[in-house]
GUVOMI-259409 format. One record per residue (C-alpha): x negated, y, z negated; residue in one letter. Coordinates in steps of 0.2 Angstrom, whole numbers, plus 5000, padded with zeros to 4 digits. Example, Ala and Ser with C-alpha at 12.3 -4.5 7.8 and 13.67 -1.06 7.14 Angstrom:
493849784961A;493249954964S;
***
This chain:
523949595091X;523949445080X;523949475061X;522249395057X;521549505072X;522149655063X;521749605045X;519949585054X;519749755060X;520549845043X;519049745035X;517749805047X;518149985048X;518249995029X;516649915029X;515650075036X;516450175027X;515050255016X;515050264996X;516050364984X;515650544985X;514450574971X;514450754961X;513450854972X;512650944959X;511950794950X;509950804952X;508950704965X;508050564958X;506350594953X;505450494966X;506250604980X;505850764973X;504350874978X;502950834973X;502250974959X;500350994954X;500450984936X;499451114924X;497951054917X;498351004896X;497451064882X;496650924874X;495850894856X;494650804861X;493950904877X;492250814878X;492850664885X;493850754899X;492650734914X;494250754926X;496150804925X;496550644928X;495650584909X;496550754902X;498050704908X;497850514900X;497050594884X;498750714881X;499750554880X;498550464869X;498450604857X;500250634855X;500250474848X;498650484836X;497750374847X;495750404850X;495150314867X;493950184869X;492050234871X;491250204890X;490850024895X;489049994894X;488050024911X;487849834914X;489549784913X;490149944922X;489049924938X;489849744939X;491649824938X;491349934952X;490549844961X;491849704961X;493249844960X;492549904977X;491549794985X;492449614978X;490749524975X;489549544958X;487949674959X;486449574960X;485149584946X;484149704953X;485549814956X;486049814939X;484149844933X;483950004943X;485650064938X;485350024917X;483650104921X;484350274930X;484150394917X;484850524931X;486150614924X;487150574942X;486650394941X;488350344939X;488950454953X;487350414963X;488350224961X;489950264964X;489450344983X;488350204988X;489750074984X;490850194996X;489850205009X;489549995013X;490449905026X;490849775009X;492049915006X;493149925018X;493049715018X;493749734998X;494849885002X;495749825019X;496149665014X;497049745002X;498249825015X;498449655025X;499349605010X;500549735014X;500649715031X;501049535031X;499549495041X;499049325048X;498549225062X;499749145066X;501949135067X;502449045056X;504248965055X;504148765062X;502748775074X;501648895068X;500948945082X;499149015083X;499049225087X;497549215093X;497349425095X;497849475076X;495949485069X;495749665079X;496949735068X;496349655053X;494449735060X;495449905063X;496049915045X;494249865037X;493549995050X;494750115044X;494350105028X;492450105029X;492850255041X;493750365029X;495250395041X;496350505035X;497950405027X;499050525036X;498250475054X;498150265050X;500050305047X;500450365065X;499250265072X;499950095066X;501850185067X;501850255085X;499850235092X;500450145109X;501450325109X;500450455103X;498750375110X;499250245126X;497350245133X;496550235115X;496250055113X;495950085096X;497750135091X;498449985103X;497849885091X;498349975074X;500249935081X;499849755077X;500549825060X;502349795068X;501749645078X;501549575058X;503049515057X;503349295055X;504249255071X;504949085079X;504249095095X;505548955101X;507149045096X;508649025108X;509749175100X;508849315108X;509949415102X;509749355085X;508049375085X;508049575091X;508849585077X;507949515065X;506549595069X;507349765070X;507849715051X;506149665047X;505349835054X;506549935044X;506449825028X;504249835031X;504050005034X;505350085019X;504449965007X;502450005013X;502650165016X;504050245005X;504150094989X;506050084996X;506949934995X;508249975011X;508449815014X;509849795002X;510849875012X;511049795027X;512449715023X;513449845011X;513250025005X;511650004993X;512449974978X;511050074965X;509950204977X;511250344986X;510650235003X;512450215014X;512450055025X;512650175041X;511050255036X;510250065037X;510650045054X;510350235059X;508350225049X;508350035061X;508750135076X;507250235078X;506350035083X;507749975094X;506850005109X;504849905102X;504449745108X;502649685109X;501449605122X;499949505120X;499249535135X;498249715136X;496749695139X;495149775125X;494049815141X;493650005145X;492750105155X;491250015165X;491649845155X;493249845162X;492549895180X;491349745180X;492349615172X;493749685185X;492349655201X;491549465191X;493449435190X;494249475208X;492449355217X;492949185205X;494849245212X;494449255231X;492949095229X;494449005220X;496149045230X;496448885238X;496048765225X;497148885211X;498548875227X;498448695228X;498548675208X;500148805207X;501048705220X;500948525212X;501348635196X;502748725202X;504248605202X;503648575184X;503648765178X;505548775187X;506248645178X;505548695164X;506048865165X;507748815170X;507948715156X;507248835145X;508548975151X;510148835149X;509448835131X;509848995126X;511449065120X;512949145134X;512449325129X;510449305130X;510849205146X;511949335152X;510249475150X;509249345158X;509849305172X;510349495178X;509549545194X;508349665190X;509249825195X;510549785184X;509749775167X;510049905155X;508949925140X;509649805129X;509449675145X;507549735147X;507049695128X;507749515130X;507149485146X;505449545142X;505649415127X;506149265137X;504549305145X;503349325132X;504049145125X;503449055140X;501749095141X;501148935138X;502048865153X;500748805164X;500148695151X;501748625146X;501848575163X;500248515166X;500848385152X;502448345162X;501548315178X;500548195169X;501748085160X;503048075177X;501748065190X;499847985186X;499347985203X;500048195206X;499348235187X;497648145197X;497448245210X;497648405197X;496448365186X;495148345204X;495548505208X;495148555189X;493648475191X;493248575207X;493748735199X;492448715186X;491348695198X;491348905200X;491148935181X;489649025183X;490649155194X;492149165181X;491949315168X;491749275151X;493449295144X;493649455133X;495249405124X;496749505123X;497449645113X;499349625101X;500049785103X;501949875103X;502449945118X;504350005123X;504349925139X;503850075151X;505650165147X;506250295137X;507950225134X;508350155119X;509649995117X;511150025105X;511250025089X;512649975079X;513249945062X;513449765057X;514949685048X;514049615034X;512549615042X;513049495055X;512249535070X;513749495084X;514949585071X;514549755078X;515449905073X;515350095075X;513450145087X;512350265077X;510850365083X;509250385075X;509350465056X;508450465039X;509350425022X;510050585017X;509450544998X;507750565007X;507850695021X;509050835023X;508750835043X;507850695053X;506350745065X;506550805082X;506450645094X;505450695112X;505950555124X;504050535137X;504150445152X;503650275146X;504350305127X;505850325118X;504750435107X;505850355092X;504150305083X;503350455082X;504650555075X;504750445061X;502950425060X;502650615058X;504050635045X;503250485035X;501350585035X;502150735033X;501150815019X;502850875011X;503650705010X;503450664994X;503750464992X;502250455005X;500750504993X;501650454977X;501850284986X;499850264990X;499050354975X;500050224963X;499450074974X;497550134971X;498050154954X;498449984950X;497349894960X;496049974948X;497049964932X;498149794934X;499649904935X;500250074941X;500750214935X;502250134942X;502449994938X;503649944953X;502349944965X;503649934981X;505249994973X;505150194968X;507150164968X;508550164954X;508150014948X;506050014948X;505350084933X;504950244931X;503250314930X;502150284914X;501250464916X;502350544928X;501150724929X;499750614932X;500550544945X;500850694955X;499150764951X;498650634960X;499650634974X;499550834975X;497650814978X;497850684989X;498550775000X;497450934997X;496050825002X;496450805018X;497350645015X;495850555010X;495850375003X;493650354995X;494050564989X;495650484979X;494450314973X;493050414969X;493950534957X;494550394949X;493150294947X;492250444939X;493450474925X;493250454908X;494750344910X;494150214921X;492350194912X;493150164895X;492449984886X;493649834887X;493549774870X;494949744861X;495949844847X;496849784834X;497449934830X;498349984845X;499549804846X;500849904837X;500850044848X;500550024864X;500449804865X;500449824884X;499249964885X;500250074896X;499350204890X;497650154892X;496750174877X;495550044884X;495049984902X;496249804906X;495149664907X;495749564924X;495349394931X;494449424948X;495649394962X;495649224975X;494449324986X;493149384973X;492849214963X;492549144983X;491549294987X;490449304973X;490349124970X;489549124987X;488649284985X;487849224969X;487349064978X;486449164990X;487549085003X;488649225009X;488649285026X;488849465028X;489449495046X;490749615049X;492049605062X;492649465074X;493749335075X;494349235062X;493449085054X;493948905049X;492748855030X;492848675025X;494448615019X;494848465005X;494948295013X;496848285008X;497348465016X;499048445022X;498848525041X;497248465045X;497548445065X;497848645064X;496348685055X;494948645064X;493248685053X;492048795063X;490448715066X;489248865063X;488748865043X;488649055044X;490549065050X;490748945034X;490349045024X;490849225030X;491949315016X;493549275014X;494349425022X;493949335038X;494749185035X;496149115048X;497549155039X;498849025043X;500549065037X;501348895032X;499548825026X;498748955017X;496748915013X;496948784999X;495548874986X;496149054989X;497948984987X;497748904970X;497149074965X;498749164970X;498249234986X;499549354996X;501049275004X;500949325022X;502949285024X;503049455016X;502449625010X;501549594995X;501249774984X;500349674969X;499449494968X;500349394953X;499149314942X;499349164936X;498649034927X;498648834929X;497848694928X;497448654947X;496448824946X;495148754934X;495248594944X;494948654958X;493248764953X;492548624943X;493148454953X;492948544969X;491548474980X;491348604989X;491348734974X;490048594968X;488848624982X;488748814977X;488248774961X;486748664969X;486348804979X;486448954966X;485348814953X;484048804966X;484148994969X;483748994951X;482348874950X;481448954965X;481749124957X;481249114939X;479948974941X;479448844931X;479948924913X;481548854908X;481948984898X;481649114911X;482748984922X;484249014908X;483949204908X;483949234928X;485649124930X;486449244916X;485549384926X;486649324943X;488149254938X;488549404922X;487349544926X;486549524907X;485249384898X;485949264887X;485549324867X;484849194855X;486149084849X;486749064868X;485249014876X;485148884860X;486848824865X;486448804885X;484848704881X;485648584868X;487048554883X;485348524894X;484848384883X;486548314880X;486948314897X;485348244904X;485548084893X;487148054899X;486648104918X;485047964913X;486247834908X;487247834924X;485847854936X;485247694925X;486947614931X;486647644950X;487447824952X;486747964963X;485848074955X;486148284962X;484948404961X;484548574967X;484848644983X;483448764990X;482248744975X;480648714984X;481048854998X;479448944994X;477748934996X;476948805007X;478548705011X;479548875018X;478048905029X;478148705036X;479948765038X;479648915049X;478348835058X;479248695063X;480548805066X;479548885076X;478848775086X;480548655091X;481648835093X;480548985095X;481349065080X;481449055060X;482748945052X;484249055045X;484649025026X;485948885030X;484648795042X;483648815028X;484848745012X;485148585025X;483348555026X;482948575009X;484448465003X;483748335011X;481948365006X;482848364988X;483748204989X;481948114996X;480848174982X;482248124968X;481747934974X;480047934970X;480348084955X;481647934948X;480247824947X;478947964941X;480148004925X;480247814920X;478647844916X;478748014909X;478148014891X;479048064876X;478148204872X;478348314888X;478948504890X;480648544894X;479648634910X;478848474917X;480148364912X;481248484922X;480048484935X;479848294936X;481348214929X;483148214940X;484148174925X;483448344920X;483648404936X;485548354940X;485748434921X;485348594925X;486748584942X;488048554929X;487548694918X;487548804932X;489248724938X;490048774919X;489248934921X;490149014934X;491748904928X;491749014912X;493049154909X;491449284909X;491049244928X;492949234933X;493549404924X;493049564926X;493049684911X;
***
């Protein structure tokens, strides 16, 4: 053996050789200890403790002489809430009845309504798509569309709106196509693993099972357990008491998942009649699909061939096995290989028609032929993304890596759990189609006795109401995170987690009914020496709405939103200089415009430009909190924003129609929608002085020839909506929806400013601010701006 053959080896077998023994008495770091329902503490101040949860705040407070903040007012807490839970702001009304409720479970009342909206589960899931890495799409060069990934975003919203018991979504989205094979339902929750960004085009095979065994691993420790495992891929984790052997051993128990796109979301007598549709357009269509696959044939060969010279020796080498021969490993990359060509016949299609006009000719006839038996032709249900392990129990090897490098294989190791973690691993039960791998770890991750599981949940709640958790290391519970602010609070609250049968709303609502979470958000001088961060809470943190809610309630306040719940994903306007815009093609109906931003395509490498700007959640990875940020391009792009602009038309003619004629009353109903309160005196004398300023210069450049912008939807009431809905109904058969009904107006608008233009040349000196507003554009196109700074301001944009 030659010397540099031998140095190699001594490297590699030193290499798995796990850390230095430590003291075996030392004791186990805090986040892996069992979870222990702390006593109830005596407090001074006993009348503000409406739960443990305040009581366990308040003891920490008072050991440092400080008192807490008083209760928010009602106004300003319905609009937390609501945005806290449902993402948009209350409406006027809303916050009327609830100021009004003298009840003494109005608030409760509140908190239960908020709970049990669909908008919930809209706020609440999108939340854990962060997490999961979710999109619509592959990412890396091509990008490629996954045209399937919207059910599991509709599964986790359901999920949430359903109350599903955390323990359950776990195993569902861990090991459904396991535990539940003819539950379409939990197919789908697999697309958690099916998150991953992938190049679809890869020609390392080999490479790629790896790296997405890697990314598994890596997903789940941090969702789940706060664990940063991934450090040590390539080395004994130099600061938690993970060895790399136990890396590879945790990897092992996903050697054996691929996916498939191809599972149909048809059941029962669906599935029987599109099954019946489908097999009559097949048998009225057999020779003209046979004619079409032999002049593409020759095309898909040499494309396949091609394809399979492509690839590395060792992915060839599975691929080209006979069938018999594969093993395991073989199966996963052939299965691969397969799953990469799916868009073969159009690829080829293309071929044909650059090497052969006259062959590509006589295609495209029988194309034309085929679609002749359309009407015959099901309508096409899509497809579900789910894990499957191929139809085996047996599992490929799994070895550890030298350094992480995946064709440096050392030592095979079977499925195990970190012994910092686990003492034992869970029993693994092999089924005829399954390796069984993910259930095992499945159940030991819901286990109500593993502790990092609740801890890991309850502290993400936690800061998604408060700006920061009681950890402050939202995916790192490890050595190096930080460790918990109010560590008994913490495991009260995991403890009653899982006493509650592991339900998430039972967890929010306790929390939302503290004494804790109600406090007022004004500042306090006082406490800047003390506690500067507020880690203690002496106040509720004021926060700036996330990317989602300033969209959401921007269009919710504009009376624009549409509230459908579920499908597939949307495409809303885009800027003119968006960089992708061949890939993002804008859907055509105004509703889908405006859904809420949870059903946004999610595109990986071109994120939505205006939820973007306002820090969005990086689908490249799992993302525990949202930074927030503050730049320029984020005021620029609310108030130079044509589209944002247009909101403001339609929220300003929302106000007109609404309040009427009264200017004043026009002033107080925008503060009612866009803050949940009226303007006082010396504001409502500052918004009509910018009225008047701005309506001279708005005069003076419709003077010069500029376009004057007015209201949108002003005059949609009385006589003109009935014109509407008859002519509606007259030319449809139906009523015009709300953005039929905003386009007709604009343009009704935009006619009568011509001759209003004329009308206030002539206006006299004299005239109200009423008619003036009522007659005048200048006045008109005034008010749009005002509305436009309005819900610029840092009231509309934070939540306190």
């Amino acid at each position: 053996m030659a010397l540099e053959s031998v140095a190699v080896v001594a490297a590699e077998t030193s290499a798995v050789e796990v850390a230095p023994r430590r003291g075996s008495q030392s004791q186990p770091h805090w986040a892996y200890q069992p979870v222990a329902r702390p006593a109830t503490p005596a407090v001074k101040d006993a009348k503000w403790v409406r739960s443990p949860i305040d009581a366990l705040v308040l003891a920490q407070l008072e050991a440092k002489d400080i008192k807490p903040s008083p209760d928010a007012d009602r106004a300003t807490l319905i609009r937390r809430v609501t945005l806290d839970t449902w993402g948009i702001i209350p409406t006027p009304e809303e916050v009327k009845a609830f100021v009004n409720d003298k009840s003494p479970n109005a608030y409760e009342k509140l908190v239960d309504r908020l709970l049990a909206s669909s908008r919930y589960g809209e706020r609440w899931g999108r939340r854990w798509l962060d997490l999961t890495r979710h999109a619509d799409s592959d990412g890396y060069n091509t990008d490629g569309t996954r045209p399937n990934m919207w059910r599991y975003r509709d599964y986790v919203i359901k999920a949430f709106n359903d109350d599903k018991p955390y323990n359950t979504f776990i195993k569902e989205q861990l090991a459904g196509d396991e535990l539940w094979p003819d539950r379409k339902d939990a197919l789908v929750a697999t697309g958690f693993l099916r998150n991953f960004p992938d190049e679809i085009n890869a020609r390392d095979l080999n490479l790629k099972k790896q790296e997405i065994g890697n990314d598994l691993a890596d997903t789940i420790s941090s969702v789940f357990l706060a664990t940063t495992a991934n450090c040590a891929q390539c080395h004994n984790h130099k600061f938690d008491k993970f060895t790399q052997k136990e890396y590879y051993q945790l990897q092992a128990y996903f050697a054996n998942t691929s996916f498939r796109d191809d599972v149909t979301p048809l059941t029962g007598k669906d599935l029987s009649d599109f099954s019946t549709r489908q097999a009559k357009w097949e048998e009225a269509t057999k020779d003209i699909r046979a004619r079409q696959d032999a002049l593409l044939k020759p095309y898909i060969e040499k494309a396949e061939a091609d394809r399979v010279l492509g690839f590395v020796p060792e992915t060839r080498e599975s691929i080209t096995k006979p069938e018999k021969d594969r093993n395991a490993y073989d199966r996963w990359i052939y299965h691969r290989n397969l799953w990469t060509m799916s868009g073969r016949t159009r690829n080829a299609a293309n071929q044909m028609k650059e090497k052969d006009k006259a062959q590509y000719a006589e295609f495209e006839k029988l194309s034309a032929e085929l679609k002749k038996f359309d009407s015959l032709k099901p309508k096409d249900p899509g497809y579900i993304s789910t894990a499957t392990e191929l139809g085996s129990s047996e599992s490929p090897p799994t070895h550890v890596l030298f350094k992480g490098i995946y064709d440096r294989k050392l030592e095979e190791v079977q499925p195990g759990l970190p012994s910092a973690l686990s003492a034992e691993s869970p029993k693994i039960v092999p089924t005829a189609t399954s390796s069984g791998r993910r259930t095992a770890i499945a159940g030991w991750i819901a286990s109500d006795s593993n502790p990092l599981t609740s801890r890991v949940l309850v502290n993400r709640v936690w800061n998604q109401y408060f700006g920061r958790g009681l950890v402050d290391t939202v995916n790192d519970f490890g050595k190096m995170g930080q460790k918990p602010v109010n560590p008994a609070l913490l495991d009260y609250l995991a403890d009653s987690f899982v006493k509650n049968g592991w339900s998430v709303k039972k967890l929010q609502k306790e929390i939302l009914l503290s004494s804790v979470y109600r406090q007022s958000s004004d500042h306090r001088e006082e406490l800047v020496s003390i506690d500067p961060e507020n880690k203690l809470l002496a106040y509720f943190p004021r926060q700036r709405l996330d990317a989602e809610q300033i969209r959401d309630s921007l269009l919710y306040a504009a009376g624009l939103l549409e509230e459908k719940v579920g499908g597939p994903s949307v495409y809303p306007p885009v800027p003119a200089n968006f960089d992708n815009r061949n890939a993002w093609k804008v859907s055509d109906s105004q509703a889908d415009q405006h859904r809420r931003s949870a059903y946004i395509f999610v595109r990986r490498n071109t994120p939505y430009p205006l939820l973007d700007t306002f820090d969005w959640a990086n689908p490249q990875l799992v993302h525990g909190r949202r930074e927030v940020t503050t730049t320029a391009p984020q005021a620029l792009a609310l108030a130079n924003s044509d589209l944002v602009f247009e909101w403001s038309k339609a929220l300003a003619g929302r106000v007109i129609r609404e309040a009427g004629e009264s200017e004043s009353a026009r002033l107080d109903r925008l503060y009612q929608i866009a803050f949940g309160r009226t303007p006082d005196k010396s504001e409502k004398e500052s918004l009509l002085s910018f009225l008047d300023k701005q309506e001279k210069l708005v005069g003076t450049q419709l003077a010069s020839g500029k376009k004057a912008v007015a209201p949108i939807g002003a005059k949609d009431a009385g006589a003109v909506k009935e014109k509407l809905e008859g002519l509606f109904k007259t030319l449809y058969g139906r009523t015009p929806d709300k953005f039929e009904r905003a386009t007709l107006l604009s343009y009704l608008d935009t006619q009568q400013i011509k001759t209003a233009k004329a009308a206030s040349d002539d206006e006299g000196a004299g005239a109200s601010a009423g008619s003036a507003a009522k007659a005048n554009p200048a006045r008109s196109a005034a008010f749009v701006e005002l509305v436009h700074a309005v819900v610029n301001s840092n009231e509309f944009l934070y939540r306190l």
